[in-house]
N, C-alpha and C positions, 0 to 999 in steps of 0.2 A: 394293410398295416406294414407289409415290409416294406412296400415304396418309400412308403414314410419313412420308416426308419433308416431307410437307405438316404434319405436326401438330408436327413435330420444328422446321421453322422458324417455324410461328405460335408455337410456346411460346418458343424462343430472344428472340422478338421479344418476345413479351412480360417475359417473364424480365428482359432486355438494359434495356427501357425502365422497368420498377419500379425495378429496381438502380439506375439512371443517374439516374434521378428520386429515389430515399430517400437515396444519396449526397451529392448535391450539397443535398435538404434537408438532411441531417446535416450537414456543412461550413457551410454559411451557419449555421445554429441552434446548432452549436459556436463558431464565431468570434461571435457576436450575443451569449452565453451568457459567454464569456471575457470578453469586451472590457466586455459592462458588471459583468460581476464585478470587475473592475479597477478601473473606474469608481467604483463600488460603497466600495470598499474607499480607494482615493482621496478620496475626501467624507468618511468614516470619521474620515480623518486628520486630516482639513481641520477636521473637526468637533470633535476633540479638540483641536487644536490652539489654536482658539478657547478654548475652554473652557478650557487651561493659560492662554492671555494672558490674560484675566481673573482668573482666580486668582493671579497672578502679578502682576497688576497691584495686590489688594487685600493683598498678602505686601507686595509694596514700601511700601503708602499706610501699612502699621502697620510697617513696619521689622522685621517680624519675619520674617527668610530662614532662619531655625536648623533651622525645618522643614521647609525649600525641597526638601532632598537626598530626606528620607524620601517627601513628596507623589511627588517623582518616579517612587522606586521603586516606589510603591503604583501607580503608575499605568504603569507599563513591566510590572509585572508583570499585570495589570487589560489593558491592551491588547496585553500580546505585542509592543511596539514601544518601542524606543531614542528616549530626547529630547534635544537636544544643545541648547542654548543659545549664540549668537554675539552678539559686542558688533559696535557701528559698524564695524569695522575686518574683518569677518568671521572673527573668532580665538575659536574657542570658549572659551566662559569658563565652562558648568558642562555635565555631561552626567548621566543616571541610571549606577546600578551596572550594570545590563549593558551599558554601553559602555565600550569600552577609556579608561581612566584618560590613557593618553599623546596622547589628545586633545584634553587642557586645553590650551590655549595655543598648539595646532597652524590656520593656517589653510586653510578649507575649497578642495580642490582644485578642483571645480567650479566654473569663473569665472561660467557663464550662469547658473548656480543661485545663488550667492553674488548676482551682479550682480542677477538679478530679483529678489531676497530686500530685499536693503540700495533698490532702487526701490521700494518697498510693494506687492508683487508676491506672490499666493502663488504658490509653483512647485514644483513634484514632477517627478521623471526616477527612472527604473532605473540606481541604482548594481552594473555586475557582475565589475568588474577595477578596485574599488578599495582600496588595500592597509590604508584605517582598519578596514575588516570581514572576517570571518572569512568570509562569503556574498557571496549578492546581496541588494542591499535595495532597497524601494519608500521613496523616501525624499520628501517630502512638508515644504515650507517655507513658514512664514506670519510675515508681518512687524510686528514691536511696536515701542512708540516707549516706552519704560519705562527712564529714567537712561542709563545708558551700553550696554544691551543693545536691538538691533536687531531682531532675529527668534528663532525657534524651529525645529528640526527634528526629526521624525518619520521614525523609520527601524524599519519592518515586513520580517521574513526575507520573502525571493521565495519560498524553496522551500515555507516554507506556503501560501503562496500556490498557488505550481505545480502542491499534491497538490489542493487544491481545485478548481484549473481542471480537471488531470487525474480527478478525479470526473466533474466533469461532463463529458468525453469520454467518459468511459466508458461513462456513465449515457446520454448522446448514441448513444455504438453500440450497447449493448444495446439502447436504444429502436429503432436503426437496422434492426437484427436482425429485432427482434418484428414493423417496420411489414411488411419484408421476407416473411418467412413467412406475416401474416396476407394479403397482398396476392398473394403467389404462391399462395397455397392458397384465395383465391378467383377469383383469375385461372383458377386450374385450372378449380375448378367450372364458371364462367362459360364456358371457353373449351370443354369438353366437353358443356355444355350448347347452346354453338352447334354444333359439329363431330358432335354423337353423330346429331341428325337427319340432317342432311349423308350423313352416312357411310347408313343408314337408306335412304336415297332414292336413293341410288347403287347402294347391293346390290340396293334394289328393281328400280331401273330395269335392269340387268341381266338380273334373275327374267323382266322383262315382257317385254323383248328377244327374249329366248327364249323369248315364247310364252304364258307363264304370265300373261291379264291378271285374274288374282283378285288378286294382289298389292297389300298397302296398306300404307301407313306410318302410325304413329301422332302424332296431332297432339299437340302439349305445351304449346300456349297458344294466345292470340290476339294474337303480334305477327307480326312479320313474316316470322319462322322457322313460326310456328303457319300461316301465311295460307298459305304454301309449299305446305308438306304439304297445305293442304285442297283447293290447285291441283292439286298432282301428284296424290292419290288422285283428285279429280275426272275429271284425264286419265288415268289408269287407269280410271275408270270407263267414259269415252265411248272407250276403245281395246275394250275391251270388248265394251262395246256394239256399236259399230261393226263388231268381231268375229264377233258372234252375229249383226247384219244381215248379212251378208256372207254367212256359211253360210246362212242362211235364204233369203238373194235366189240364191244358185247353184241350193240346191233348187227352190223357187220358179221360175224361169225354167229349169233343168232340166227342172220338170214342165210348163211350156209350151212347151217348145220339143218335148220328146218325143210329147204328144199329138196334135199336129197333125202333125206328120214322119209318128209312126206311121200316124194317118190318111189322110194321102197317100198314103203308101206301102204302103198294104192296098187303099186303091180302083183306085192304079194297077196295080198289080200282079194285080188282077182282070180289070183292063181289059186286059191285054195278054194274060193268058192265056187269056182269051176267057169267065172266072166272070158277067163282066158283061154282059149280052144289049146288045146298040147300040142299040135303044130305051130303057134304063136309064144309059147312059154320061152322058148329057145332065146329068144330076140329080147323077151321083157329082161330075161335074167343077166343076159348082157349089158343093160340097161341098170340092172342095180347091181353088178358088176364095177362099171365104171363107177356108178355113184358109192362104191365102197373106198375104190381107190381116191375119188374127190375127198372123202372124209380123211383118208388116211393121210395124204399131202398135206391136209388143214391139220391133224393133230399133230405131225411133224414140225411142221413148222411151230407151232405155241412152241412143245419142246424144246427144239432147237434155241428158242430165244429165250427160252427158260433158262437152257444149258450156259448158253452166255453172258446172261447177267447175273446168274452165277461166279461165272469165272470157272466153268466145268469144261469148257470145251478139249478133248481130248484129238488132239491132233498124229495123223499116220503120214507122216512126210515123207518123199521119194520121191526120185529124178522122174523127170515125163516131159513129155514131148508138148507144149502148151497150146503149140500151131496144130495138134493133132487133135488134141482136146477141142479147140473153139471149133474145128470142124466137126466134129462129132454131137456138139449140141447144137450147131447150125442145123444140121440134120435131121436131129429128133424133134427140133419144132418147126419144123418144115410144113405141119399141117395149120400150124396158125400163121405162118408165114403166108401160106393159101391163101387161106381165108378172109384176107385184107388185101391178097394180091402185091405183097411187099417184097422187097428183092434188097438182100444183104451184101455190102460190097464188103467182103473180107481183104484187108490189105497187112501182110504182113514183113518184118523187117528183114528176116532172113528165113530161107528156107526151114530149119528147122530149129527152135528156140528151147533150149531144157530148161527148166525150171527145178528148184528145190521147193515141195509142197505139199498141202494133203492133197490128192488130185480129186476126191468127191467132194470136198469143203469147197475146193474153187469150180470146178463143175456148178453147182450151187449155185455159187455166186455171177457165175457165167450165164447161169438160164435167167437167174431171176434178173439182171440188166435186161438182157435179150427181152425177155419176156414183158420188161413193165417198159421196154421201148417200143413192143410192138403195141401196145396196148394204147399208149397215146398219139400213136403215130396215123396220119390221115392214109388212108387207103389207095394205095399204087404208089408208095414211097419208098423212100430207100433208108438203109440203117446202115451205119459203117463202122466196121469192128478194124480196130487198128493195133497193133503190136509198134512199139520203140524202144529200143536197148540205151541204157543213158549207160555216160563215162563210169559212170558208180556202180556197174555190174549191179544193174536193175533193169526191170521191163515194165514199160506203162501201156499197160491195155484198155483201149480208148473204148466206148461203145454210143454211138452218138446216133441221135435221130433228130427230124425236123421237124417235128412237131409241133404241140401248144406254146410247150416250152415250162418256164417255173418261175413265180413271182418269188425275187428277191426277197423280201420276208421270208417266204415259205423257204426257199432254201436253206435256211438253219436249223429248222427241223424235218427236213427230209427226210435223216438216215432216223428219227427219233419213232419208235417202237408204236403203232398204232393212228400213226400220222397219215393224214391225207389232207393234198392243201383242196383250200374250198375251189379251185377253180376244175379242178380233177373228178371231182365226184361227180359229174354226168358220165363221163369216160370210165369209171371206174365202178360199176354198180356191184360187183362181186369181190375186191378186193378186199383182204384184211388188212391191209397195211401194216404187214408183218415182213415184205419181200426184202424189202433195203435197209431194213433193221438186221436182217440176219448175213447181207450182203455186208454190211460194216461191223458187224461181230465177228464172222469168219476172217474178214482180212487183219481184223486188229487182232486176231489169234495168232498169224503169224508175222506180227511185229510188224505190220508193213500199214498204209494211208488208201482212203479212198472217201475223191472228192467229185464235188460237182459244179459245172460252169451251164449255167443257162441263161436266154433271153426272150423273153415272152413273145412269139409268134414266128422264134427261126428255131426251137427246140432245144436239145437239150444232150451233155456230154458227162458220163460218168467216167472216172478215171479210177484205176488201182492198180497199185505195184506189188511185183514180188522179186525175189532173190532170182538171179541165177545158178543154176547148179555150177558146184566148180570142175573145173575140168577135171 
């Protein structure tokens, strides 16, 4: 019911506003229409009227008037309009045949008319209650100076007039009409063309609500309605996404957390029921030793990225030595370095590089590269950790291996929390895909970028900066 009602008052509105708008053009463009039609026909008179005074004046110069009556009627019938002749005294002294005969010798009721006429005035008024005409007339007076005759009048029926105006009203609202419909009938289009996505992306987001995140709407341009759509299927896509991470990080950290529990819980349970000889116990409980410190790494980490998408991270910054740091965790993973037989080219830019930092946030962030380079890296390779001082008093510490490498797609969600691209997970059977999520939280803790450039089958280069300490 609201959609309705929503599309019921955008269209009223629009409807309301076309109407209210083709209206008030139609009334101004009728009156503008009328009035100089008036006008129009006013000049008309004026113009013929001239035209009589000279002609009239060359009747007098030959003294021949015999034909005066006839010229009239040729031309009252020619113009559709009455000609009255008045002397000095304003007393008509001749008129054509369609005017009433008992006008001879009658003077003109109209004082301002007469008066402008007998001043050398032309002047014209709407006669419509005057009892010399059977109508109304558009009556039209121009002044001559010819013997004992003063002026001339011209007198045009109104109602021919009226039916002409009335044309054009008509003609006015039929146009009124046509603007009407083509304007509502593309308001429609236009207005369902905005509303039909709308609606689209509503029923969508519904679909996704419940669960469903395949759901897409279709895009219908590139304005601002199109940009919409390519945001919401986007966010569709990273719900998604984030979806299938989720499911994968529950398994994923289900299968860590169950391996080690189980393991514990077979060695102790040997131990107490006596399977474990107490010369032997030493070794098992090393064993769920380690497998205590596994768990604790894994809830650290959740933590950790708990802490940061929070926006909790609590950073302890201080000067350190950064070239003494990457050797230090080259170091301590020295036994997985073994273990794949892989040799690390450490290259650095100058002997010793201070940094301003947390130095265990970056630590962190240092194993876990290291650590998820060694991991995809084929066995007797090499890994190379590079330090760069830019003009901008920064450091980009490179950490690159030759690996598998990383499908374009998947590059855009690398750093995203619970991510692992599909071509990784033979390589990666115990990962959470928590490492590089918490590697681009620590760095964006201290205001600083880290990015990645790879190519399917020459491996892969993470990058991130930090501040130099000032001297």
């Amino acid at each position: 019911m609201q959609k309705r009602s929503i599309v019921k008052k955008q269209m009223l509105l629009y409807t309301g506003t076309v109407t209210v708008c083709v209206f008030l053009l139609g009334v101004v463009l009728a009156l503008v229409y009328s009035q100089h039609y008036m006008n129009e026909k006013r000049e008309e008179l004026i113009e013929q009227c001239r035209k009589i005074s000279d002609a009239l004046e060359g009747t007098y110069l030959t003294e021949n008037l015999g034909n005066l009556s006839y010229e009239l009627q040729v031309l009252e019938e020619y113009m559709n309009a009455g000609v009255m002749l008045v002397n000095r005294d304003g007393v008509v002294a001749m008129t054509s045949p369609g005017l009433k005969r008992e006008l001879i010798g009658k003077t003109i009721e109209e004082n301002a008319l007469v008066e402008g006429l007998l001043g050398g005035n032309i002047v014209s008024t709407v006669a419509e209650d005057n009892p010399w005409f059977d109508e109304a007339m558009l009556i039209v007076g121009y002044p001559m100076n010819l013997g004992h005759l003063s002026g001339l009048f011209m007198c045009r029926p109104m109602p021919e007039i009226e039916r002409s105006i009335a044309g054009i009203y008509h003609t006015t609202i039929i146009s009124m009409f046509c603007v009407f419909a083509v304007a509502a009938v593309i308001s429609t289009i236009s207005y369902r063309r905005l509303i039909n996505p709308v609606l689209a992306m509503n029923r969508a987001a519904r679909v996704i609500a419940n669960g469903d995140f395949e759901q897409r709407v279709e895009v219908y341009g590139d304005d601002e309605m199109g940009q919409l759509a390519k945001s919401f299927n986007y966010m569709a896509e990273s719900l998604q996404n984030n979806d299938k991470n989720r499911r994968d990080f529950i398994a994923n950290v289900s299968h860590d957390l169950r391996s080690p529990l189980t393991s514990m819980q077979g060695f102790l349970t040997a131990m107490i029921d006596g399977t474990v000889p107490p010369q032997k116990q030493e070794k098992y409980l090393k064993i769920v030793l380690e497998e205590t410190y596994r768990l604790s790494r894994l809830t650290e980490g959740i933590v950790d990225l708990s802490r940061a998408e929070n926006s909790r991270i609590l950073l302890d910054e201080t000067d350190f030595d950064l070239n003494e740091l990457l050797r230090d965790t080259i170091s301590v993973m020295e036994p997985q370095l073994n273990e794949k037989e892989i040799i690390i080219k450490a290259i650095y830019d100058e002997s010793a590089t201070i940094v301003h930092a947390d130095r265990d946030k970056i630590s962190r962030v240092v194993e876990n590269l290291i650590s998820n380079a060694i991991k995809f890296s084929p066995n007797e390779s090499v890994i190379e950790v590079e330090t760069t001082i830019t003009e901008r008093r920064k450091i980009l510490v490179a950490v690159k291996d030759y690996g598998m490498g990383i499908e374009e797609e998947d590059q855009k969600y690398i750093f995203n929390r619970f991510y692992k691209a599909d071509s990784t997970r033979n390589q990666d059977k115990i990962g959470s895909g928590i490492g590089l999520s918490i590697v681009r939280e620590f760095i964006h803790a201290h205001g600083e970028a880290v990015t990645v450039k790879s190519e399917v089958g020459r491996g892969s280069t993470f990058v991130f900066t930090l501040k130099l300490a000032k001297q």
